[in-house]
N, C-alpha and C positions, 0 to 999 in steps of 0.2 A: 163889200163888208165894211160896215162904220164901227166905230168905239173898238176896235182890236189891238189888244195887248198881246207881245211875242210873249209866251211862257217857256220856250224850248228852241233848239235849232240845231239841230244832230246832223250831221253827213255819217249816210253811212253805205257801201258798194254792198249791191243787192244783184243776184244775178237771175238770170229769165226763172219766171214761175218759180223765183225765191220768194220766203216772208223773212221778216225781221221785224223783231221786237224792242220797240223803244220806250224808255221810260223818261219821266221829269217829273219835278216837282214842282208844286201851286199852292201860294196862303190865300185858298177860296175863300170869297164872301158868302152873307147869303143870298139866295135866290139862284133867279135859272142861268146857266151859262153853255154857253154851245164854244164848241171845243172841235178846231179844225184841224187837218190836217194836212200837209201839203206834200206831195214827191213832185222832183224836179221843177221845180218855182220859173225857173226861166226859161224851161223848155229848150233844155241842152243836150239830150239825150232821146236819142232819134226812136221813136217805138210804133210801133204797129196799131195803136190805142192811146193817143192821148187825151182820150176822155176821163178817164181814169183815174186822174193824180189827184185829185181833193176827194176827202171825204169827211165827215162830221155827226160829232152826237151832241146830241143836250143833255144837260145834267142838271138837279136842282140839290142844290145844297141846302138844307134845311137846318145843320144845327153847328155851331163851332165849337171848336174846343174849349170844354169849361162851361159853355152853355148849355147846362143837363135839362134847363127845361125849353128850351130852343124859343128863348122871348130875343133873340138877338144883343141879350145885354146878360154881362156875365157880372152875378151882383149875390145878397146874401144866401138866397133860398139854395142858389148855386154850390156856395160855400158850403152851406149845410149837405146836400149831396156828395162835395167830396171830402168832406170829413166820412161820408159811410163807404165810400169808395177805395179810399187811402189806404194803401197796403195790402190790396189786392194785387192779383195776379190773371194773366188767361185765363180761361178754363173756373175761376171763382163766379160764383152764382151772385156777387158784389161786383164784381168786373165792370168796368164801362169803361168802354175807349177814349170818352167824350173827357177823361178826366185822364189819360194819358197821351199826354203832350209830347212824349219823345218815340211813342209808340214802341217799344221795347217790351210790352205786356207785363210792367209792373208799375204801378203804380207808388210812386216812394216820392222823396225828396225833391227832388229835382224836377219832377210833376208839379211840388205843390209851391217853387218859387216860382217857373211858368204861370200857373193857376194865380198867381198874386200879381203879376204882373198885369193879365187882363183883366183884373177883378174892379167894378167900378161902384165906388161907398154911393 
């Protein structure tokens, strides 16, 4: 594997034909990124199957936050959307995630100094 950024590194004790669910977070760019996984990296844990331990998806990220029309540049036409977006809530037929930065499904204040933040004149 070349160009690889750690994004996560959980330990965590799994027992036979257990699963467990891990979570982390990632400031995606745009475009494709494949997203690995790894159990027991140094192979310190003796198993029946260590074929096993990596697995991987790809993902394309196509729009960021603030970027409503996903031109990868978040600028006026953008603004203009979340002026129609602002003050929304989930469930609002106005709703767009793309303009809720803290993801909390409301769109207020503190969306729109984030939104100013990546806004480019």
């Amino acid at each position: 594997m070349t160009n690889v950024t750690l994004i996560g590194n959980h330990t965590v004790n799994v027992s036979t034909n257990e699963t467990v669910n891990i979570t982390t977070s990632w400031n995606a760019t745009l475009g494709n990124h494949t997203i690995y996984v790894l159990a027991d990296p140094k192979d310190s844990i003796q198993e029946s199957n260590e074929t096993n331990n990596i697995a991987n998806k790809t993902i394309e990220v196509i729009c960021g936050k603030g970027d409503f029309d996903c031109d990868g540049v978040v600028s006026f036409s953008d603004y203009i959307k979340f002026e129609i977006v602002y003050g929304s809530i989930c469930g609002d037929l106005r709703y767009d995630s793309l303009g809720d930065f803290n993801d909390d499904c409301v769109i207020d204040f503190i969306d729109f100094v984030r939104f100013a933040r990546v806004y480019e004149d």
